[in-house]
C-alpha positions as CSV (number, residue, x, y, z in Angstrom):
1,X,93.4,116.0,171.3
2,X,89.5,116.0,171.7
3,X,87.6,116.5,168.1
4,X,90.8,115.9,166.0
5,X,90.1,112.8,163.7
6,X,92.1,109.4,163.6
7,X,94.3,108.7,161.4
8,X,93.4,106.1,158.7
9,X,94.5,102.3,159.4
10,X,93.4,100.0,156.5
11,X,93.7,97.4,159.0
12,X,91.1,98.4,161.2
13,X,88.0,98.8,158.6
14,X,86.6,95.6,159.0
15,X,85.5,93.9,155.7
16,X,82.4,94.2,154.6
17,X,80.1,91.1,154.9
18,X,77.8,90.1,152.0
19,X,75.3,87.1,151.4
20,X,76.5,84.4,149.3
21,X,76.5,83.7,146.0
22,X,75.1,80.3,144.0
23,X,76.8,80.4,140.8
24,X,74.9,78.2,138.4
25,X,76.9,77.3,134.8
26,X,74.7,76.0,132.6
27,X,74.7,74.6,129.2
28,X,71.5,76.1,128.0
29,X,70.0,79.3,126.9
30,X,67.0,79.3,127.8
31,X,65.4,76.2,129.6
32,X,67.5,76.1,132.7
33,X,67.8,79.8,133.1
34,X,64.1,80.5,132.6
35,X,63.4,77.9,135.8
36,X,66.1,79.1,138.0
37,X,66.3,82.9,137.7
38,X,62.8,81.9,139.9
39,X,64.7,81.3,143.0
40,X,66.5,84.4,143.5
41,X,65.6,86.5,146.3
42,X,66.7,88.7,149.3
43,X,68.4,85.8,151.0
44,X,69.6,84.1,147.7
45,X,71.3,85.6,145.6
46,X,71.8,83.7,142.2
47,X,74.1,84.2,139.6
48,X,73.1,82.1,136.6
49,X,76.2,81.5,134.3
50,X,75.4,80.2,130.6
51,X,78.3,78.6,128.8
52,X,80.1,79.0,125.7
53,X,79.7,76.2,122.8
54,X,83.1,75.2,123.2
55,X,82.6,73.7,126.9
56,X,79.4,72.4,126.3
57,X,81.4,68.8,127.3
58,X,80.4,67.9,130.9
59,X,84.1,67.3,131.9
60,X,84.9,71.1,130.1
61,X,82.0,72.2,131.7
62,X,83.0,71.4,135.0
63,X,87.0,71.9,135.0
64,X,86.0,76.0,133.1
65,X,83.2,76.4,135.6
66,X,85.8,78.7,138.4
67,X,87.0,80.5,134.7
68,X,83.8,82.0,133.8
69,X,82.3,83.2,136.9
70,X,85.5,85.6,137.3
71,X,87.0,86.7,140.0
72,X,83.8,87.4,141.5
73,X,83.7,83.6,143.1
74,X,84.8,83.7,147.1
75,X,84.3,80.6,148.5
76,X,84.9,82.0,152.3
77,X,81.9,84.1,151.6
78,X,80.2,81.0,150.9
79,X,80.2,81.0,147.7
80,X,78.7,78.1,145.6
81,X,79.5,76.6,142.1
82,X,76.9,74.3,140.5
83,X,77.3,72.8,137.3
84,X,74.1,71.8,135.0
85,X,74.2,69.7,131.9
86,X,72.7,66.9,130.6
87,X,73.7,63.7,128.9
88,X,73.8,64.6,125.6
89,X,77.0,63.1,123.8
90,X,79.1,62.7,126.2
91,X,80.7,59.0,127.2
92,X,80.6,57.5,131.1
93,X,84.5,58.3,130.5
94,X,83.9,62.1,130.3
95,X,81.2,61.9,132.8
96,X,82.7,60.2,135.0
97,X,85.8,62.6,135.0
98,X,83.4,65.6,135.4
99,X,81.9,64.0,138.5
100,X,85.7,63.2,139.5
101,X,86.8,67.5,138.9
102,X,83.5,68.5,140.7
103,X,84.2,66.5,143.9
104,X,87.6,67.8,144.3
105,X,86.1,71.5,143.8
106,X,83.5,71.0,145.9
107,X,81.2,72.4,143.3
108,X,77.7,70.7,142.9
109,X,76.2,69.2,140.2
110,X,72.7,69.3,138.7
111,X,72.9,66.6,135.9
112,X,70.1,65.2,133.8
113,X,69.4,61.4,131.7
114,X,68.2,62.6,129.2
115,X,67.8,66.0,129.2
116,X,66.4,68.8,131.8
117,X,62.9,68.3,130.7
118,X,62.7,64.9,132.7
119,X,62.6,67.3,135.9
120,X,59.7,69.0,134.7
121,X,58.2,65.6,133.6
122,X,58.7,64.5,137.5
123,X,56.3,67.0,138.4
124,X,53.3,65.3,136.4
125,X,54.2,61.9,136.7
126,X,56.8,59.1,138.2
127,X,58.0,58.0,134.9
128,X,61.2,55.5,135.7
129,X,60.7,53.9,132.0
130,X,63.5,54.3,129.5
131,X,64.0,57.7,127.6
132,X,65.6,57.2,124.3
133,X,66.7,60.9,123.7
134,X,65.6,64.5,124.3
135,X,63.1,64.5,121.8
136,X,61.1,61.1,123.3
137,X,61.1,63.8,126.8
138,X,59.5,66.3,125.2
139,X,57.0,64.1,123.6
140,X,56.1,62.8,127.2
141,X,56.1,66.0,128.7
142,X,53.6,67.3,126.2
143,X,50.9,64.4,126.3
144,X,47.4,65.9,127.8
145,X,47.2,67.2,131.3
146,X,51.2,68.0,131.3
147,X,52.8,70.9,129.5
148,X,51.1,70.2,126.1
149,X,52.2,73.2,124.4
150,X,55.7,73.4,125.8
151,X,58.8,74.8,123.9
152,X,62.1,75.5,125.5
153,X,61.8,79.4,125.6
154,X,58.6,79.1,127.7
155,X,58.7,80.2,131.1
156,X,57.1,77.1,132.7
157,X,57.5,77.5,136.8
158,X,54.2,79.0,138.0
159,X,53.2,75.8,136.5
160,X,55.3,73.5,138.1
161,X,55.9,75.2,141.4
162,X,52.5,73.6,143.3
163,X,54.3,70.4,142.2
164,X,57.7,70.5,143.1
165,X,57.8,68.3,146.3
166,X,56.2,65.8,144.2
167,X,58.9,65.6,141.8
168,X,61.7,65.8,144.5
169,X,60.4,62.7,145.8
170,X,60.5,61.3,142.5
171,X,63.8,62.0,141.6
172,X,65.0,61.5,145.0
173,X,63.8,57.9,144.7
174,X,64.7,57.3,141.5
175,X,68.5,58.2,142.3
176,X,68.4,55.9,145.5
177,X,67.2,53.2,143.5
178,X,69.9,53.4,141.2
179,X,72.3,53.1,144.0
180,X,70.9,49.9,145.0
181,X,71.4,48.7,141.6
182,X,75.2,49.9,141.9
183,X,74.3,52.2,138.9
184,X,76.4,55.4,138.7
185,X,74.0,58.3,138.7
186,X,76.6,60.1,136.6
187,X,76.3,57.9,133.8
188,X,74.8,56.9,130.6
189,X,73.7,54.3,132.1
190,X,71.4,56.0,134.5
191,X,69.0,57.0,132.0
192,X,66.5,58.3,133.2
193,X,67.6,60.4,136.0
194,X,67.9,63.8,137.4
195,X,69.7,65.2,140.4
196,X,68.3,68.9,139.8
197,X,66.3,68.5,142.8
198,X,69.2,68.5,144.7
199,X,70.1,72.0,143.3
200,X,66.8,73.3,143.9
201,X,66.7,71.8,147.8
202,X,70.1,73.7,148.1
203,X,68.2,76.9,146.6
204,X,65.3,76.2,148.9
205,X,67.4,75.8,151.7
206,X,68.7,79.7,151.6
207,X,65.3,81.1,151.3
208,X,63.9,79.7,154.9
C-alpha cells in the first residue's frame, strides 16, 4: 500500500564506506610520533600506535603489531600496518625474523641503522659514513647549519619538510646500494640506513 513503510532487511543497508586507515606502531614516544602526526589529513587518516616496553624487540614489535591496534584494523578497507623501530639491541637473528613476520602480514616496515634521527640527518646532508650508535646521530645532526639545538621532544617538520625529496633520494640510494653489495637492509649490518622514506612516500601517496 502507497505511503506504508518497508519493512527492515539488514541485508539490504549497504555498509558504510570509510577511508583507510595507516596504522603506524612505533617504538618511540615522542620522535616518530611528533614527525608523523604531520601527515594526517582529509584523505589520510593516520593512526599512530606507540608500543609498550615489553615489545620494544623488532621481531615482538612486528608479530604484536595486529594486537594493539584492536579490532579497529580492516584490511578490506584498506587498512595499513607499518611497523617503526630502529636497531637498537637487537641481533640480524631477530631482525631478520621481524622482516620474515612482516612479509607474511603484509605490513610495512619503517626501520632505521642507527636510530630515526639518521632520516632527519638525510635531509641536511648525504652522510653514507659509519654511525657508531644513537648518540654519534645526534651529534651529527646537531653540527652548525642542521638541527643544532635538537632534543627528541622537539617538533622538527616545518624544518625538514622543504627538504624531504632530498633525503628520499638519499635514502633511496643508499638502500639500493646496499643491495648491490648483497647487504640485508634489515640488518646490523646495514648501518647506516633508513627505509622511513618509504613510509612517508606511502603517506604521500594518499594525500594527492
Amino acid at each position: 500500500m502507497a505511503g506504508m513503510r518497508k519493512e527492515y532487511n539488514p541485508n539490504r543497508v549497504a555498509r558504510r564506506s570509510r577511508r583507510p586507515v595507516v596504522y603506524i606502531v612505533c617504538e618511540g614516544k615522542e620522535t616518530e610520533i611528533n614527525y608523523f602526526k604531520h601527515f594526517r589529513t582529509r584523505n589520510c587518516l593516520v593512526n599512530i600506535v606507540p608500543i609498550p616496553s615489553k615489545h620494544k624487540a623488532a621481531e615482538h614489535l612486528v608479530r604484536h603489531a595486529k594486537d594493539l591496534v584492536k579490532q579497529s584494523f580492516s584490511p578490506k578497507d584498506g587498512d595499513t600496518i607499518w611497523c617503526v623501530f630502529d636497531r637498537d639491541s637487537n641481533t640480524n637473528e631477530m631482525l631478520s625474523n621481524a622482516e620474515k613476520y612482516a612479509a607474511a602480514a603484509k605490513y610495512g616496515i619503517a626501520f632505521s641503522n642507527p636510530c630515526f634521527e639518521y632520516w632527519f640527518l638525510l635531509h641536511y646532508i648525504d652522510h653514507v659514513g659509519y654511525i657508531g650508535d644513537a648518540a654519534e646521530a645526534l651529534r651529527l645532526l646537531r653540527e652548525p647549519g642542521r638541527l643544532e639545538n635538537y632534543e627528541k621532544a622537539h617538533d622538527v617538520f616545518a624544518a625538514l619538510f622543504g627538504s624531504q625529496d632530498a633525503a628520499i633520494q638519499r635514502a633511496s640510494k643508499r638502500i639500493e646500494k646496499l643491495g648491490k653489495e648483497g647487504t640485508a637492509v634489515l640488518s646490523r649490518d646495514s648501518n647506516p640506513c633508513t627505509t622511513v622514506f618509504q613510509l612517508v612516500e606511502y603517506l604521500m601517496h594518499q594525500n594527492p
